[in-house]
PDB file as gemmi writes it, atoms N, CA and C in Angstrom:
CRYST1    1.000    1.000    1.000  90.00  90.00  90.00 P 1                      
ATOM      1  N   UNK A   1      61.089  64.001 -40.176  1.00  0.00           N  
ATOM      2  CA  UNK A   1      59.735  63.878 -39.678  1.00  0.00           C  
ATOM      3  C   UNK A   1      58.830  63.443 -40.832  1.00  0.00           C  
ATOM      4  N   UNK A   2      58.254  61.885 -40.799  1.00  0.00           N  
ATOM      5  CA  UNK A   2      56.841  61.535 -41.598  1.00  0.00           C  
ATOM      6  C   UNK A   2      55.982  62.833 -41.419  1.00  0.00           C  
ATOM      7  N   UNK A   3      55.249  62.494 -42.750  1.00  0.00           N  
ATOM      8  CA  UNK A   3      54.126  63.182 -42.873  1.00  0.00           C  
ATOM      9  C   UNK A   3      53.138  61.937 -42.365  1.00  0.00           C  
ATOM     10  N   UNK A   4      51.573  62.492 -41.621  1.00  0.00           N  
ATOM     11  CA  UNK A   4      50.633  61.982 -41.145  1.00  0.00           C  
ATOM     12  C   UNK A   4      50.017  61.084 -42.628  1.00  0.00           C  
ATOM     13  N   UNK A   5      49.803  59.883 -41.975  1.00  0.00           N  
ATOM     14  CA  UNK A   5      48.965  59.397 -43.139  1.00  0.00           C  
ATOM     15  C   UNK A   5      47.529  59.381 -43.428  1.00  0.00           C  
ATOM     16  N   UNK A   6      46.863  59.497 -43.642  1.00  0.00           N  
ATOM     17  CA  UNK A   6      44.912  59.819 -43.846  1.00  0.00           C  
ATOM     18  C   UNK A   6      44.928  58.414 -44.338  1.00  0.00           C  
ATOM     19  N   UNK A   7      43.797  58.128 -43.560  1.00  0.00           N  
ATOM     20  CA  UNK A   7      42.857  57.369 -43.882  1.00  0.00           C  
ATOM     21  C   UNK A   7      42.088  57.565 -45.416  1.00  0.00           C  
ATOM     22  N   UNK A   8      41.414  56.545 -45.273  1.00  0.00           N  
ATOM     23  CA  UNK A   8      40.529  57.069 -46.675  1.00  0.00           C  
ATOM     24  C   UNK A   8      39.424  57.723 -46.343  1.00  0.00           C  
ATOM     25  N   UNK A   9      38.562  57.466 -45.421  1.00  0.00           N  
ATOM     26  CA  UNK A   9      37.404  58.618 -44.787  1.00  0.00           C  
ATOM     27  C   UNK A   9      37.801  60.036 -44.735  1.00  0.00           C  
ATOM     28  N   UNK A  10      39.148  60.112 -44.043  1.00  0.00           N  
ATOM     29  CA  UNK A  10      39.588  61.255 -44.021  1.00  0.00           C  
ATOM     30  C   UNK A  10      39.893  62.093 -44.979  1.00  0.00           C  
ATOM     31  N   UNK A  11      40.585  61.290 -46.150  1.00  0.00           N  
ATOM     32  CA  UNK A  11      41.005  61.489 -47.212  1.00  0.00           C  
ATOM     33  C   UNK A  11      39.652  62.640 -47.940  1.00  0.00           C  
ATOM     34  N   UNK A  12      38.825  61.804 -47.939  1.00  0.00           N  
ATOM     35  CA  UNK A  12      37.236  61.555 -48.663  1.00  0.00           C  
ATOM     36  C   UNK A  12      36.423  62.937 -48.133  1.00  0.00           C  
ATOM     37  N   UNK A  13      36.459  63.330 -46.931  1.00  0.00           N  
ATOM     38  CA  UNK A  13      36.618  64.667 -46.151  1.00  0.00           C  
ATOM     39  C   UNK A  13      37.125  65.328 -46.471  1.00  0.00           C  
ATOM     40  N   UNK A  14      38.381  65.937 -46.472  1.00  0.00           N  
ATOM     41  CA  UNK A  14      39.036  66.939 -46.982  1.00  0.00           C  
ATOM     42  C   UNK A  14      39.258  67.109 -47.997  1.00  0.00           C  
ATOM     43  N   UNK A  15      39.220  66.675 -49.585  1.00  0.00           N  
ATOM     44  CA  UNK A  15      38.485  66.635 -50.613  1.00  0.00           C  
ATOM     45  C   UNK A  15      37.016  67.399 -50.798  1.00  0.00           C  
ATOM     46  N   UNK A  16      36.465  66.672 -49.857  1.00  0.00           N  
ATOM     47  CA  UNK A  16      34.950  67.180 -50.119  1.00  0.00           C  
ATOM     48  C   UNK A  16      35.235  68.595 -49.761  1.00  0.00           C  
ATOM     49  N   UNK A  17      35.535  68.568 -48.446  1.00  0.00           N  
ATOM     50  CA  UNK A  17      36.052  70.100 -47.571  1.00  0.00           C  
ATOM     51  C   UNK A  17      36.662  71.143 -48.649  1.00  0.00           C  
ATOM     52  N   UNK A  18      37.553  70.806 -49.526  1.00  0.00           N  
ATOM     53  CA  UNK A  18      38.615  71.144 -50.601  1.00  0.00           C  
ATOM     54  C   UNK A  18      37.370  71.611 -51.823  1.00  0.00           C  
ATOM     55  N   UNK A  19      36.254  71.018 -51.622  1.00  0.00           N  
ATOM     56  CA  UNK A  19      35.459  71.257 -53.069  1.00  0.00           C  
ATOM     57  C   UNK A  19      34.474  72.065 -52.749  1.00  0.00           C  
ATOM     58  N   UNK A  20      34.118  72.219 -51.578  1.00  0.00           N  
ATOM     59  CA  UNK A  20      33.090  73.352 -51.011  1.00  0.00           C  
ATOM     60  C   UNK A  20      33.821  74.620 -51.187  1.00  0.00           C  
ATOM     61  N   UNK A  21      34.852  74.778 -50.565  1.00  0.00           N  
ATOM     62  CA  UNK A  21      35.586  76.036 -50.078  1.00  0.00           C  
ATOM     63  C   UNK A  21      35.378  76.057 -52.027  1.00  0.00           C  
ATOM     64  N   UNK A  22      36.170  75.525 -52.820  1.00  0.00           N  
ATOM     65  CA  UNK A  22      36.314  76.186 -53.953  1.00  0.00           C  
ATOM     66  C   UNK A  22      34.975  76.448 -54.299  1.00  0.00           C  
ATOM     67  N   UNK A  23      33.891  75.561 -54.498  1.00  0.00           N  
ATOM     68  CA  UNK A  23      32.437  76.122 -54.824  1.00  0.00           C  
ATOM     69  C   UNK A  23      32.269  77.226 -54.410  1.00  0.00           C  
ATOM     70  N   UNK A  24      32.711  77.136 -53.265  1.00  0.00           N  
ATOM     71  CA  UNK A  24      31.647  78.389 -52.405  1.00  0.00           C  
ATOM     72  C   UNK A  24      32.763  80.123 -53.003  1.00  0.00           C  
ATOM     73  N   UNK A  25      34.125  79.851 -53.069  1.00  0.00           N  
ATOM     74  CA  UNK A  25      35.116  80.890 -53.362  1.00  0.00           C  
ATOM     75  C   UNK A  25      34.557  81.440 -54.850  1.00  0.00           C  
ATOM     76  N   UNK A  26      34.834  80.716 -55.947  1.00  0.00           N  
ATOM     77  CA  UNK A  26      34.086  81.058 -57.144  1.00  0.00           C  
ATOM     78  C   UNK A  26      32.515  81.534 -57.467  1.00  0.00           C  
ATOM     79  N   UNK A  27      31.235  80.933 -56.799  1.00  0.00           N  
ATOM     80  CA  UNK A  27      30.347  82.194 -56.410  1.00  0.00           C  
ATOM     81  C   UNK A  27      30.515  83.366 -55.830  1.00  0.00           C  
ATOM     82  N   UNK A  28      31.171  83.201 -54.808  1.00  0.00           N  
ATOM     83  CA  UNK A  28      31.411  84.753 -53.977  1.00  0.00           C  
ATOM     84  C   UNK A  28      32.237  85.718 -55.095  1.00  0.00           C  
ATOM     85  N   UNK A  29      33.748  85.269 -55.956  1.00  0.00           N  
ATOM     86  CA  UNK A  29      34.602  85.711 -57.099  1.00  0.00           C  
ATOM     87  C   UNK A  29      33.068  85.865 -58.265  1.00  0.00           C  
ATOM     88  N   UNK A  30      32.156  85.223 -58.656  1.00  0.00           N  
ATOM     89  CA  UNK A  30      31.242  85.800 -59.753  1.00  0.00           C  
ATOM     90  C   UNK A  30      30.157  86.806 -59.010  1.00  0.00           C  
ATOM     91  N   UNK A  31      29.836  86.548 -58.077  1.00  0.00           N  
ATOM     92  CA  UNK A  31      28.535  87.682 -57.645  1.00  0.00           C  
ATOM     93  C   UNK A  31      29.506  88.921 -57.152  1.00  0.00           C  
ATOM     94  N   UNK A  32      30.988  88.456 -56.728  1.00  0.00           N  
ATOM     95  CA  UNK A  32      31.153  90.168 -56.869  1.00  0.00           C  
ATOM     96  C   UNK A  32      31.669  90.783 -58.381  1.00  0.00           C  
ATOM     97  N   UNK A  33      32.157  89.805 -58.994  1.00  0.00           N  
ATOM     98  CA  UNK A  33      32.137  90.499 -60.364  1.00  0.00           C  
ATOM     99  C   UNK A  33      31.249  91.328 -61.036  1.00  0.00           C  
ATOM    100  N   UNK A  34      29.962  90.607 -60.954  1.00  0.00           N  
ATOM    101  CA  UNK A  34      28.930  90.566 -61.615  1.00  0.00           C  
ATOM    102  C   UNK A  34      28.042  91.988 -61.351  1.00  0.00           C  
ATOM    103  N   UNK A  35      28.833  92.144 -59.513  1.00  0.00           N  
ATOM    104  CA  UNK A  35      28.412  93.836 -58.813  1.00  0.00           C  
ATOM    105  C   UNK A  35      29.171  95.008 -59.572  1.00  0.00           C  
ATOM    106  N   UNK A  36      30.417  94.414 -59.647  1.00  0.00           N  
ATOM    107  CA  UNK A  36      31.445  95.084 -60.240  1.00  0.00           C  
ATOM    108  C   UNK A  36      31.095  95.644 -61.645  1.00  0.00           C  
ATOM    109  N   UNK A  37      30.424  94.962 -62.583  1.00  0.00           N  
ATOM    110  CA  UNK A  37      29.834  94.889 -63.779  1.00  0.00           C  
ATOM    111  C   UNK A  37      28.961  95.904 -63.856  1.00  0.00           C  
ATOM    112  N   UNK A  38      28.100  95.743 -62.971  1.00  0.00           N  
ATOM    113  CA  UNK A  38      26.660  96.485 -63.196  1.00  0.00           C  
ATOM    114  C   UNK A  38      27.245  97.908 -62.855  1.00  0.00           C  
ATOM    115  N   UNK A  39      28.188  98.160 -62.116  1.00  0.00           N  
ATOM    116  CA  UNK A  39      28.661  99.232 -61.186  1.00  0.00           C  
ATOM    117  C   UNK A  39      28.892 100.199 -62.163  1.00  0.00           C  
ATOM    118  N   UNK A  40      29.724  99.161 -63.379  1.00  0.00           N  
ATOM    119  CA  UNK A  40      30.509  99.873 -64.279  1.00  0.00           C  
ATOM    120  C   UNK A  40      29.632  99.941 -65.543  1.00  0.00           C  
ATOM    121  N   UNK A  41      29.013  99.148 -66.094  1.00  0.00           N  
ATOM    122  CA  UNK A  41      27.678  99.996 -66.928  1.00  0.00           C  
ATOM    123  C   UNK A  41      27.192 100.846 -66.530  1.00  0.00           C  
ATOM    124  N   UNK A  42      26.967 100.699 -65.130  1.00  0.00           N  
ATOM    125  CA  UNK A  42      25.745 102.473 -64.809  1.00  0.00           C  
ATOM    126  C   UNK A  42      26.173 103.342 -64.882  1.00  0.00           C  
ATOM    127  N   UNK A  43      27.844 103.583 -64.644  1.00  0.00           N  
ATOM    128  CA  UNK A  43      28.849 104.309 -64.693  1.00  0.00           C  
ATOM    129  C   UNK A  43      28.915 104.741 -65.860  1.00  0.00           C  
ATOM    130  N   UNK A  44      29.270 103.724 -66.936  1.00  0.00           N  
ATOM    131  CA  UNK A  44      29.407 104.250 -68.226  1.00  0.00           C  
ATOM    132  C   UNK A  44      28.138 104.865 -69.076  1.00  0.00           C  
ATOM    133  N   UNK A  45      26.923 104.109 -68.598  1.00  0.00           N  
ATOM    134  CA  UNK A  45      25.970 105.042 -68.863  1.00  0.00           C  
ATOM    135  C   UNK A  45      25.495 106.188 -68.719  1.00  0.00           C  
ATOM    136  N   UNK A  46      25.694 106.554 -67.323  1.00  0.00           N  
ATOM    137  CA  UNK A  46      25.675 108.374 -66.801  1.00  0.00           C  
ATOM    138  C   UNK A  46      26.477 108.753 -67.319  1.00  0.00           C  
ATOM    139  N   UNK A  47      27.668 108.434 -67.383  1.00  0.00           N  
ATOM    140  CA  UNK A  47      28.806 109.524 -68.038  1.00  0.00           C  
ATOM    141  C   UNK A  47      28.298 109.402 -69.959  1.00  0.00           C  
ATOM    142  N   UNK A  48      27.814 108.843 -70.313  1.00  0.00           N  
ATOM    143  CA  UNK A  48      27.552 108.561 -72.297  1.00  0.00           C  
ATOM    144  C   UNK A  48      26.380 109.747 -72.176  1.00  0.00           C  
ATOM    145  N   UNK A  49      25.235 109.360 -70.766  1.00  0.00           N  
ATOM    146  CA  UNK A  49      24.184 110.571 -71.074  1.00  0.00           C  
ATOM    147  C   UNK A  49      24.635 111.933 -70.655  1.00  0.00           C  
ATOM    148  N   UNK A  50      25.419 111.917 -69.844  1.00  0.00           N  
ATOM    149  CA  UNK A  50      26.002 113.525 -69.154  1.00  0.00           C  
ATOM    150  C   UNK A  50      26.839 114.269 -70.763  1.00  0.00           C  
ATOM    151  N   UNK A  51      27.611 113.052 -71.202  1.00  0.00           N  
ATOM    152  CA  UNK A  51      28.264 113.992 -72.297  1.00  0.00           C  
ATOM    153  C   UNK A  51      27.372 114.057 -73.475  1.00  0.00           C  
ATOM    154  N   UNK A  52      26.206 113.121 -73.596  1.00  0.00           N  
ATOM    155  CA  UNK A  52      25.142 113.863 -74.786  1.00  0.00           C  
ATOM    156  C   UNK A  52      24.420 115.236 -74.611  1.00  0.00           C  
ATOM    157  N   UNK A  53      23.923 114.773 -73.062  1.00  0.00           N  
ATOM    158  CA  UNK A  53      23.443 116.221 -73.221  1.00  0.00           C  
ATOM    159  C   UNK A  53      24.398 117.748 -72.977  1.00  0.00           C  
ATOM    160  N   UNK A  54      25.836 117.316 -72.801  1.00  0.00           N  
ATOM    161  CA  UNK A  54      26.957 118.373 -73.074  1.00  0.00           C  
ATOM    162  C   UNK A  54      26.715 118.952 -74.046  1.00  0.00           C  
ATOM    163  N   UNK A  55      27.056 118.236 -75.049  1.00  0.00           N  
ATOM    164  CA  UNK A  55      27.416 118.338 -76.509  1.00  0.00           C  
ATOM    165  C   UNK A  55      25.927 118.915 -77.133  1.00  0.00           C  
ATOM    166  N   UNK A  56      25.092 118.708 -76.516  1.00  0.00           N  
ATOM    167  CA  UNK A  56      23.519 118.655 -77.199  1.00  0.00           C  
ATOM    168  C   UNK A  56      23.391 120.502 -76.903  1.00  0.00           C  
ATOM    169  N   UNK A  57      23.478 120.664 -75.443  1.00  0.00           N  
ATOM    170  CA  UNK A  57      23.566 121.823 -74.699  1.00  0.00           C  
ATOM    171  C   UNK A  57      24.677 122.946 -75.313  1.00  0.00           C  
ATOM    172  N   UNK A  58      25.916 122.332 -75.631  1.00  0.00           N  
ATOM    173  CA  UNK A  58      26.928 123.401 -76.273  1.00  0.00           C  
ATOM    174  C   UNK A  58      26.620 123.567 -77.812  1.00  0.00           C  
ATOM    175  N   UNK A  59      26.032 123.230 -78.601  1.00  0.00           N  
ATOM    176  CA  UNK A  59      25.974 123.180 -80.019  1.00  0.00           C  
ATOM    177  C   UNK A  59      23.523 124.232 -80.497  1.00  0.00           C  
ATOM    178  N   UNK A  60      23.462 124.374 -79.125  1.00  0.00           N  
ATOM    179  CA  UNK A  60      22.092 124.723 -79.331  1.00  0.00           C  
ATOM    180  C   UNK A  60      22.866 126.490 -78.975  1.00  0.00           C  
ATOM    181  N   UNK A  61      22.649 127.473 -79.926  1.00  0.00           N  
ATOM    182  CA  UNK A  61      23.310 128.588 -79.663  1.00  0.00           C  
ATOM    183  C   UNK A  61      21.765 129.232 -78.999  1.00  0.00           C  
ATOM    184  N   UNK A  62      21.821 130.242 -78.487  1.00  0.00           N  
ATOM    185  CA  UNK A  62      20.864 131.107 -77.226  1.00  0.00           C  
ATOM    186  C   UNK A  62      19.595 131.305 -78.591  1.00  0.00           C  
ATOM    187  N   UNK A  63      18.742 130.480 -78.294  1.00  0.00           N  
ATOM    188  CA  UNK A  63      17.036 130.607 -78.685  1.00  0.00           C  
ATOM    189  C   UNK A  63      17.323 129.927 -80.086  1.00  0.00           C  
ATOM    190  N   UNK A  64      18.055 129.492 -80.790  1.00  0.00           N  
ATOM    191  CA  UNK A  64      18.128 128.566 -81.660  1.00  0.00           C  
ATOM    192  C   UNK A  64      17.208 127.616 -81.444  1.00  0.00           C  
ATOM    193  N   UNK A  65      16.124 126.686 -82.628  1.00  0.00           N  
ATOM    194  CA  UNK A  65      15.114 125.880 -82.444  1.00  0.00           C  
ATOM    195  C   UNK A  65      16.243 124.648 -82.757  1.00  0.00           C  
ATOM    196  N   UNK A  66      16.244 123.731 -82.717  1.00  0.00           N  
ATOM    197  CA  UNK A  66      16.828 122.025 -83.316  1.00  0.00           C  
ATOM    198  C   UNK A  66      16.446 121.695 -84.141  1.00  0.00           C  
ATOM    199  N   UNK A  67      17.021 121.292 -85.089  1.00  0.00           N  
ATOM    200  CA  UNK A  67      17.023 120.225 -86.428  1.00  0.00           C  
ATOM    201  C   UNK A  67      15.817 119.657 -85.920  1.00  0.00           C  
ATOM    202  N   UNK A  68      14.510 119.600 -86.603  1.00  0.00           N  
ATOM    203  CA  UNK A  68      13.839 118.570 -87.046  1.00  0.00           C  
ATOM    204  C   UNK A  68      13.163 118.194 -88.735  1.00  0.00           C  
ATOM    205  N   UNK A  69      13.933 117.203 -88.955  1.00  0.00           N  
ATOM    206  CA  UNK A  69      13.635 116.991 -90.258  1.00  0.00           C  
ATOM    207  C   UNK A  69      11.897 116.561 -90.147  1.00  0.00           C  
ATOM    208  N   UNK A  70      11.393 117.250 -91.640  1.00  0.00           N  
ATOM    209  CA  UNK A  70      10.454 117.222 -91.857  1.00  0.00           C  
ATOM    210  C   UNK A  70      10.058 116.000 -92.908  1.00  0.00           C  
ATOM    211  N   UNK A  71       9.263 115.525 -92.895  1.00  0.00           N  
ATOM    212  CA  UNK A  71       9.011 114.309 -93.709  1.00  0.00           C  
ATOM    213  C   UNK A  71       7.753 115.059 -94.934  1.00  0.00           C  
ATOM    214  N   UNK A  72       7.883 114.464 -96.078  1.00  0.00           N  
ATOM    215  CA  UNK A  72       7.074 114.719 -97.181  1.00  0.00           C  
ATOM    216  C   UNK A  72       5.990 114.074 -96.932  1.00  0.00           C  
ATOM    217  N   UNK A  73       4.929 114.129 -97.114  1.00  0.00           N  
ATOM    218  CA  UNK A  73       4.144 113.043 -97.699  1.00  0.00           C  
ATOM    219  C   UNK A  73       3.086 113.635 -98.606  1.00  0.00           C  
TER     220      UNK A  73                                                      
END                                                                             
């Protein structure tokens, strides 16, 4: 069994057809990345501030004041 032969219009079509779908596939592949991204900074940011103020919270012993350095002048 031949394969169908295309025209060149046709040709010229499904090409184009062939270059949308990929345009359009690779925006949709970066804007969900890009969700994916932000998802995972905010992520990593709550969890960087949750364990500062852990560490901030376990190291202050009951009515202890905090380090503040005093400056000369």
């Amino acid at each position: 069994m031949a394969l169908p032969s295309l025209s060149a219009v046709e040709l010229q079509v499904l090409i184009f057809a062939v270059g949308v779908l990929i345009f359009f596939g690779s925006f949709l592949a970066l804007v969900f990345s890009a969700v994916f991204a932000l998802g995972l900074a905010r992520l990593l940011y709550v969890g960087g501030c949750w364990c500062v103020r852990k560490i901030h919270h376990s190291h202050t012993v009951g009515g202890a004041l905090p380090i503040v350095p005093h400056h000369s002048h």
